[in-house]
Every structure is written in C-alpha cells, then in structure tokens.
C-alpha positions as CSV (number, residue, x, y, z in Angstrom):
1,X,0.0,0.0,0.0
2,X,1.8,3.6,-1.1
3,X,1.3,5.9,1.4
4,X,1.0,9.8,0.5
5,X,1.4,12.8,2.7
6,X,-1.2,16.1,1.6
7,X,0.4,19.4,2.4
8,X,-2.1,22.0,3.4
9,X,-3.1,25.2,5.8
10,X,-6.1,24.7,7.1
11,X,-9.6,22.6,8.1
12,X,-11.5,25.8,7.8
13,X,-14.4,25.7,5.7
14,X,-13.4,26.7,1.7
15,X,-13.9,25.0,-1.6
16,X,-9.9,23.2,-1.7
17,X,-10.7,22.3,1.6
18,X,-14.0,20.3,1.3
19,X,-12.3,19.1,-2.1
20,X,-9.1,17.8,0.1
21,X,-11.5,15.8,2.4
22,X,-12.9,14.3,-0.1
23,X,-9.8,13.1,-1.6
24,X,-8.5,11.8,1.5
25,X,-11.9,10.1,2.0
26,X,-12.1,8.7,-1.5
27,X,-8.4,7.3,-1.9
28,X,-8.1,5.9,2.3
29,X,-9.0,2.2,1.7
30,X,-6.7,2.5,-1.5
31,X,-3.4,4.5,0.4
32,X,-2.2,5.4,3.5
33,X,-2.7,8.9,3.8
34,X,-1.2,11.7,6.7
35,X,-2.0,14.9,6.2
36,X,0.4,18.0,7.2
37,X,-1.4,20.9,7.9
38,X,0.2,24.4,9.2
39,X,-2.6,24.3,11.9
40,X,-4.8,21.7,12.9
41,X,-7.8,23.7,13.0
42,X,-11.4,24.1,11.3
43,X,-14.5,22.8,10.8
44,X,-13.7,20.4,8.6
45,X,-11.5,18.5,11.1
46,X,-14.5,16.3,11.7
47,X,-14.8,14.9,8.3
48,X,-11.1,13.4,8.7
49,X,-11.2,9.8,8.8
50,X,-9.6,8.8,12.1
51,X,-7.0,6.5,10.1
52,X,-5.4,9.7,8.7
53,X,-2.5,10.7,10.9
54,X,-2.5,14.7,11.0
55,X,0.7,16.4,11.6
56,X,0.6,20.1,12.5
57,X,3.4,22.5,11.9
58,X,2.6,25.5,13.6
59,X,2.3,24.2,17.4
60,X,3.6,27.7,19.1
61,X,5.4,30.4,17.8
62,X,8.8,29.1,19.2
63,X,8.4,26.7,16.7
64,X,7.2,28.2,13.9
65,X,9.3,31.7,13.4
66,X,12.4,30.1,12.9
67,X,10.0,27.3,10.5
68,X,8.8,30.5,8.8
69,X,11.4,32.9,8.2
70,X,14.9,30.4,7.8
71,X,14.8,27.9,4.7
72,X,16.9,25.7,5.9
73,X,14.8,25.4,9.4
74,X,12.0,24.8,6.9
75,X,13.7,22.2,4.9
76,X,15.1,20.2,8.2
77,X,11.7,20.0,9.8
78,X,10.0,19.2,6.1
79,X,12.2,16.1,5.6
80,X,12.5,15.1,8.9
81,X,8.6,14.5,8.4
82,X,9.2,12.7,5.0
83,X,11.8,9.9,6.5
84,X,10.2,9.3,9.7
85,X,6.5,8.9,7.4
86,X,8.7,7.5,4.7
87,X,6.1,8.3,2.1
88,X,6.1,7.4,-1.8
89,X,4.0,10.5,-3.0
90,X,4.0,14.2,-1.1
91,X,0.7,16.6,-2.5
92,X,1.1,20.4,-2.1
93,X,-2.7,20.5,-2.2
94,X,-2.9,24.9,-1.7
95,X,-0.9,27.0,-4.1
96,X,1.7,28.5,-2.6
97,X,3.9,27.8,0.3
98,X,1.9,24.3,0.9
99,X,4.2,23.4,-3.1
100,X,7.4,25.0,-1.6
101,X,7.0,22.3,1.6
102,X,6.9,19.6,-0.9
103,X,9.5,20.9,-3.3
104,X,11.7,21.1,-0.1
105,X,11.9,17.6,0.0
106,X,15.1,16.0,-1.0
107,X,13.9,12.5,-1.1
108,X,13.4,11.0,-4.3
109,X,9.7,10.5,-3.8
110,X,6.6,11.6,-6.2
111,X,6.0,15.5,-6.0
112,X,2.7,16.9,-6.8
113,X,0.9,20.3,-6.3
114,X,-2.4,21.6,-7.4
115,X,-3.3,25.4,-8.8
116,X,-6.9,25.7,-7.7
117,X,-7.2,29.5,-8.8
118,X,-6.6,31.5,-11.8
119,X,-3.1,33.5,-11.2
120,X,-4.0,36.1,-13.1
121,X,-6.2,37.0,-10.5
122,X,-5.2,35.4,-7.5
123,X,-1.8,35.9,-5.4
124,X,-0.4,32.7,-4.2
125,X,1.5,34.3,-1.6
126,X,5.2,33.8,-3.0
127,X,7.9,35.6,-5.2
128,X,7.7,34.8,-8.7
129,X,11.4,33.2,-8.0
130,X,10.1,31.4,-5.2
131,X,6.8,30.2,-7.7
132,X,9.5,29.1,-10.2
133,X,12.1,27.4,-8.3
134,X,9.4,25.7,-6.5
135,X,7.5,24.3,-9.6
136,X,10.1,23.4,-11.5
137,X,11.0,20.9,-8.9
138,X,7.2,19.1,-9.5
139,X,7.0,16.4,-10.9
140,X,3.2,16.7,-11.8
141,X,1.4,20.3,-11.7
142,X,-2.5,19.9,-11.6
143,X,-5.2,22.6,-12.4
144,X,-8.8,22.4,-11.4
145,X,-9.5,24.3,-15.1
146,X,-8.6,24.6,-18.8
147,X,-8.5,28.3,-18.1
148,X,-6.6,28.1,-14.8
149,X,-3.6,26.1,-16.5
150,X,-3.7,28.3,-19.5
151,X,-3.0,31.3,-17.2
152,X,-0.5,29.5,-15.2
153,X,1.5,28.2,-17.9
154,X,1.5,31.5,-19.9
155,X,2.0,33.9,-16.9
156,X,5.1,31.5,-15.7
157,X,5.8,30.4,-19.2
158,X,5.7,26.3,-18.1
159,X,5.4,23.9,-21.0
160,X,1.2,22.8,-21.0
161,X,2.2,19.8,-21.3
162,X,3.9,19.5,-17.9
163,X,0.8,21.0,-16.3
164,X,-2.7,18.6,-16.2
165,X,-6.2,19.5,-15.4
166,X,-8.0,17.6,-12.9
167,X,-11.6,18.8,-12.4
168,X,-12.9,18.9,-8.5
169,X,-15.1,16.3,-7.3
170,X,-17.5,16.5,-5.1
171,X,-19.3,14.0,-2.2
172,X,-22.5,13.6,-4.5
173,X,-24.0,10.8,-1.9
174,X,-23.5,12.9,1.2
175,X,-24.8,16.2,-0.2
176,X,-27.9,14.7,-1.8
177,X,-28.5,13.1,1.7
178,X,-27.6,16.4,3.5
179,X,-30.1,18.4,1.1
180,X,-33.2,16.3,2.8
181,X,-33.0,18.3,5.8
182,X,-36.0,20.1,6.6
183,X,-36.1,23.4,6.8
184,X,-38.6,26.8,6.3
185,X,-39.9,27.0,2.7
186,X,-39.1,30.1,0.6
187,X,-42.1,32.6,0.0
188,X,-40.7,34.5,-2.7
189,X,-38.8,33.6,-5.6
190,X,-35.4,33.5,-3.8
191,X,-31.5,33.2,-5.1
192,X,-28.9,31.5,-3.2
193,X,-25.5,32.2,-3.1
194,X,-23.3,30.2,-0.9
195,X,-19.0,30.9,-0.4
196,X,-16.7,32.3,2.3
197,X,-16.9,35.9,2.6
198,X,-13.9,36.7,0.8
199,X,-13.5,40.2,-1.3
200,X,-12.8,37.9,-4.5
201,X,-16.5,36.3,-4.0
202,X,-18.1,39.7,-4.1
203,X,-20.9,39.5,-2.1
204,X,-21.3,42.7,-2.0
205,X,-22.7,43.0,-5.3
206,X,-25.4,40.8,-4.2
207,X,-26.5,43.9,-1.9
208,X,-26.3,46.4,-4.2
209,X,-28.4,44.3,-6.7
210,X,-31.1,43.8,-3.8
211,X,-31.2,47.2,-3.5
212,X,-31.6,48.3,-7.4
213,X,-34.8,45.5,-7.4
214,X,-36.0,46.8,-4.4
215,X,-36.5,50.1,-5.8
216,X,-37.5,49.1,-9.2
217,X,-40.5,47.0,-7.1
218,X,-39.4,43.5,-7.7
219,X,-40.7,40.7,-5.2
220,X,-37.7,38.8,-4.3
221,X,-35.4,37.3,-1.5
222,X,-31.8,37.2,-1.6
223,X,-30.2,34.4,0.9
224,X,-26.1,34.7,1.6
225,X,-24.7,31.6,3.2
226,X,-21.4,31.9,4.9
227,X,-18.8,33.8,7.0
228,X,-15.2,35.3,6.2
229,X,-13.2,38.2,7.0
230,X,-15.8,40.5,4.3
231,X,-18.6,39.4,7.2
232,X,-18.8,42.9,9.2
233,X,-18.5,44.9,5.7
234,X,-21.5,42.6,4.3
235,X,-23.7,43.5,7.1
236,X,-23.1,47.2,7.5
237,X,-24.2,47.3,3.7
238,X,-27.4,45.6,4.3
239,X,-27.7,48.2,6.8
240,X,-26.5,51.1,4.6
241,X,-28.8,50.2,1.8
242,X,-31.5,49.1,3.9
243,X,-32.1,46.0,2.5
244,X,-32.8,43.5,5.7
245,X,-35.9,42.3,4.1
246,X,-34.7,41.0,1.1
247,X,-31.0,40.0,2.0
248,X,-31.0,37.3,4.5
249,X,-27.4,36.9,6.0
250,X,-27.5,33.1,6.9
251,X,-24.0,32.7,8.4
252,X,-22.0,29.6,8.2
253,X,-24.0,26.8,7.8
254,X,-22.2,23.7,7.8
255,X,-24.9,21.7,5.9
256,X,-25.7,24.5,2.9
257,X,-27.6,21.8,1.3
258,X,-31.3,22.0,2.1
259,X,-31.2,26.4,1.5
260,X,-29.3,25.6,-2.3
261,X,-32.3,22.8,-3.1
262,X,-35.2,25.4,-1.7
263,X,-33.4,27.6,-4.3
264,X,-35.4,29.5,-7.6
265,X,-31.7,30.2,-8.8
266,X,-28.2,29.6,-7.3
267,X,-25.9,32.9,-8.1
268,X,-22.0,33.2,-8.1
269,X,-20.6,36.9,-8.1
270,X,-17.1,36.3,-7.6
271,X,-14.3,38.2,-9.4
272,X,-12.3,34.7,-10.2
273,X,-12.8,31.0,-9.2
274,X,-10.4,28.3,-10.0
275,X,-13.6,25.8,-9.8
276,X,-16.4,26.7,-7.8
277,X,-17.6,23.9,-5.7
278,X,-20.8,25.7,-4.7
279,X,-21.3,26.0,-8.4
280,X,-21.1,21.7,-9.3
281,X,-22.9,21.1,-5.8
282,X,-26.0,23.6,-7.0
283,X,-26.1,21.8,-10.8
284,X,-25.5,18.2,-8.6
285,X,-29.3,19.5,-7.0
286,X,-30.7,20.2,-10.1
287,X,-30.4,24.0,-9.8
288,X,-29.5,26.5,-12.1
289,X,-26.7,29.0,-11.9
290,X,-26.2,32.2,-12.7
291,X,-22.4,33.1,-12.2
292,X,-20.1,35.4,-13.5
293,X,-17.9,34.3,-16.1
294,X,-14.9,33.0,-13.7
295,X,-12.4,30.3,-14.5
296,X,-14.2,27.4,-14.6
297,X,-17.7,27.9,-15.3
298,X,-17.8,27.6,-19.0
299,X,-16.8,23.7,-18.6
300,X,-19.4,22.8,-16.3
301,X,-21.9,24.9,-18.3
302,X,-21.1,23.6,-21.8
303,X,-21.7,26.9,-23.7
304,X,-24.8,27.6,-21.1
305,X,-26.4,24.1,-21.6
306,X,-26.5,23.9,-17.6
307,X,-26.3,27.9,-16.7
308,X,-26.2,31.1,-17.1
309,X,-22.9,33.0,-17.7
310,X,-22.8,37.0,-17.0
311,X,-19.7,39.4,-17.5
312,X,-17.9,39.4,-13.8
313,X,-19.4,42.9,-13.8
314,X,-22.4,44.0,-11.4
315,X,-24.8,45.5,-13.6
316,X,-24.7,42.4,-16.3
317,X,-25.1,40.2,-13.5
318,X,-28.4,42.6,-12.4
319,X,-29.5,42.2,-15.5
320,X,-29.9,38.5,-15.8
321,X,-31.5,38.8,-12.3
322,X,-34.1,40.7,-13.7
323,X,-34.4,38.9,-16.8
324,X,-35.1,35.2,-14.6
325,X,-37.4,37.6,-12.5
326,X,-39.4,38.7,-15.4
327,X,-39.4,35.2,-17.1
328,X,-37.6,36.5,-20.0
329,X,-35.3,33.6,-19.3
330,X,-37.1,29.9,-20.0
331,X,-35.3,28.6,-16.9
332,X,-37.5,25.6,-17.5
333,X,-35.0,23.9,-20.6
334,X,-32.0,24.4,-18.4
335,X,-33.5,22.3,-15.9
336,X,-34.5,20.3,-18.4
337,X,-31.2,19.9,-19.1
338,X,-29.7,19.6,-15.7
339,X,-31.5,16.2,-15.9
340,X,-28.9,14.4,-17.3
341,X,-26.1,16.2,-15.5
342,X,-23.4,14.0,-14.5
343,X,-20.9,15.1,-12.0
344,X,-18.1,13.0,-13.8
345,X,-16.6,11.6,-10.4
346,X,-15.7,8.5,-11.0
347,X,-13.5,9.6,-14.1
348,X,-11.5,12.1,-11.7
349,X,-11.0,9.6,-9.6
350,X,-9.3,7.3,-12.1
351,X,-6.9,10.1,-13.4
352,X,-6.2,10.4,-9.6
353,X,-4.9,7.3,-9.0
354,X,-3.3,6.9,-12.3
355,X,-1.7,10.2,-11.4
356,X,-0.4,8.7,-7.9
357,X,0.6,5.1,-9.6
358,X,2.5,6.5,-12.5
C-alpha cells in the first residue's frame, strides 16, 4: 500500500478544503494517507477519517518563526517529516507555500501540487522566484481548469504539457442526503449564493443588486450563506442600503444543502474562481446557476447548456437577475437539461490514482 502525505493550511471551511477531504476520504482504503497541515484547526477537522494521521506544523510560535522565516529550518523540519512517514508521494494541495514544503523535500519520492485559482487573478503568496524554483522541482502540476492552466502556464511560461487539469469532485452521496433536511420553505422567488466571505467572491454586489430590485419593485429574497473576513462589511451594507428584508445573512451553515435545493436560482458573483464547488454542488441539486464568467464555469456549463454565464461585472449580473425575474429567461430547458447532468466523479477519480501510480 503507497502511502501519501497532503500538504495544506487549514480545516477551515473553503472550496480546496472540502475538495481535500474528499480526496482523503475517496483514496483511504486505496493508500495510506497523513496529512500535514500548518494548523490543525477548522470545521472540517471532523470529516477526517480517524486513520489519517494529521501532523501540524505551527504548534507555538517558538516553533514556527524560525520554521517561517529560515529555509533551511523549513527544509530540516520538512524532511525530517518525509523519512520518519517514509512516504512514496507528497501533494502540495494549496498553491503557494503548501508546493514550496513539498519541493523542499530532497527524497526522491513523487512530487505533486495543485493550482486551484486563476493566477491572473489570484496571489499565491510567494515571489515569482520562489513560484519558479518551487514548480520546477514538481514532478506533476494539476489545475482544477482549462483556463486556470492556461493562465499558469503563460504567466510563468511552463510547457502545457507539464501542467494537467483535474476537475474537482465532489461527495454527490453525502450532499444529496444532507439536502433532505428540513427546513422553512421560501415565500418569494429566492437566489442563493453560498461561499466564504472573501472580497474575491463579491458578495457585495449581491447587496447592491437587492437594493436596485428593491427600488425598481421587484418581489424577491436574496439568501447569503457563509462567514469570512468581508462578514462585518457585508452586514453594514445591508444596513446602509437598507435592504434586511430581502438580504438574509444566513452565516456559516455547515450543511448548505437544504437552503441551495429550496433555491429558484443559485448565483456566483465572484471576481475569479479556480472551480467553484458551490457552483457543481448547486447543478448536482438540479439547480441552475447564474455566475459570472470566472475560471471554470464555461466547462461545467457547456456553452450555457446547464447555466447562465454573466460578465464578472455587477450591472450584467443585475441584468440576468431581472431577466429570470421577469421570465424572460425559460429557466424551465435548463432544468430540463440539468436532468442528465453528470458530476463525472468517477473519471477524476481514475486520473487520480493513475496520477499517484504513475
């Protein structure tokens, strides 16, 4: 049985987060798996199969300055890790320093690292030297996107075909169980929009939007589900633009489910994406999407066979608001469509493991 080691940061909840769990769920009675995490925290620490060893790097401060600021501390305490685990495959699963860790390592093991976001738009959190010393050392690069290893490959000039896309799965047997939960029914025609509340998801646009409709008389609700550092700026908006009675500020809920299948209309506002997981879980429940047109979304749309792409732009994404609201759209063929939807799970998860047996 290999056994693999996934680099990451966090268990707090995100989209490469819930995606790593899965992983590590999928591929345990196949591997051994430890995960390496900077801090064992987050809500996601529950979903961690008890058979998974988790290692955590930042225990105290006296520990992790020197780990932080001294490269070869770093690389001492990374492959001290890597010969005491003595591990045939190390993931980088986050971009970014979670890729340098597993570039550190000197042992001649399989080195992986995933780009989950579009680097055009998205800073990794390392020097362009650090990005290229540490990638070259990879033996396999994944993107979660066509359009996220285009921008990769051009912005750091990598050879595409060192770089492979690998689409994120998604737990299709837990959420369509999680989505039975009861809960209130909707009174008005009501959009969803589930994501931490980070400035790239752009939640506030959702506000603003609720307060155009309001005034233009529309009968709607708009539901927001999540937390983030953008949280206290997201409410004192709702405030500003008095809007309480059509934005309702759900907070984290840890089972989304049941609010995204209550849905009229699932809606993504970010600014970039490397592949939304609230977008696949809303098409996985049958709903359709309205999102901006972020890394991503064209592929699980096909060309708007299973959504509805806007520009990432606040007044187009208004407009398409309006146009479901005043039936201008037939949302009724796109569910049509969404029929025959197939998450394509079971594919990822052969590339996967052909990935980790190569």
């Amino acid at each position: 049985m290999k056994k693999i080691i996934f680099f990451g940061y966090t268990l707090e909840v995100g989209g490469a987060e819930k995606v790593l769990c899965d992983y590590i769920n999928i591929l345990k009675d196949k591997y051994k798996i430890d995960l390496c995490l900077l801090q064992n925290i987050g809500e996601f620490k529950k979903d961690i199969p008890k058979s998974v060893n988790i290692i955590e790097l930042r225990k105290g401060n006296l520990t992790y300055i020197p780990f932080r600021y001294f490269s070869f501390w770093r690389k001492y305490v990374i492959n001290k890790i890597v010969k005491k685990g003595n591990y045939d495959v190390a993931i980088g699963f986050l971009e970014g320093r979670s890729a340098t860790w597993v570039a550190d390592i000197n042992k001649n093991i399989k080195k992986i690292a995933f780009i989950h976001n579009d680097v055009n738009k998205f800073d990794i959190g390392i020097s362009e030297k650090e990005i290229l010393d540490t990638y070259n050392k990879i033996d396999k690069i994944i993107t979660v996107s066509e359009v996220a290893k285009e921008s990769f490959c051009k912005k750091y000039n990598f050879k595409k075909e060192n770089v492979q896309v690998l689409y994120n799965l998604i737990d299709e047997k837990n959420i369509l169980e999680k989505s039975k939960e009861n809960i209130e029914k909707n009174e008005v025609f009501t959009f969803v929009n589930v994501g931490k509340m980070r400035k790239q998801k752009r939640q506030d646009r959702l506000v603003e939007i609720a307060r155009d409709l309001k005034k233009e008389g529309y009968k709607f609700k708009i539901q927001i589900i999540g937390n983030g550092p953008e949280e206290n700026n997201i409410k004192n908006l709702v405030k500003e633009y008095n809007v309480q009675d059509v934005v309702d500020l759900k907070g984290l809920q840890l089972n989304p489910y049941p609010y995204i299948k209550n849905a009229d209309v699932v809606v993504v506002s970010s600014d970039f994406e490397g592949y939304s997981i609230a977008i696949k879980e809303a098409l996985l429940l049958k709903k359709v999407v309205i999102s901006t047109d972020v890394s991503g979304v064209k592929e699980m749309f096909e060309a708007g066979k299973y959504g509805i792409i806007t520009k990432v732009d606040t007044e187009d994404l208004k407009n398409k608001m309006k146009e479901v609201l005043d039936k201008k759209i037939d949302l009724k063929n796109i569910e049509k469509n969404l029929e025959d939807f197939d998450c394509g799970n079971q594919k990822i998860i052969e590339r996967l493991e052909m990935i980790l047996d190569d």
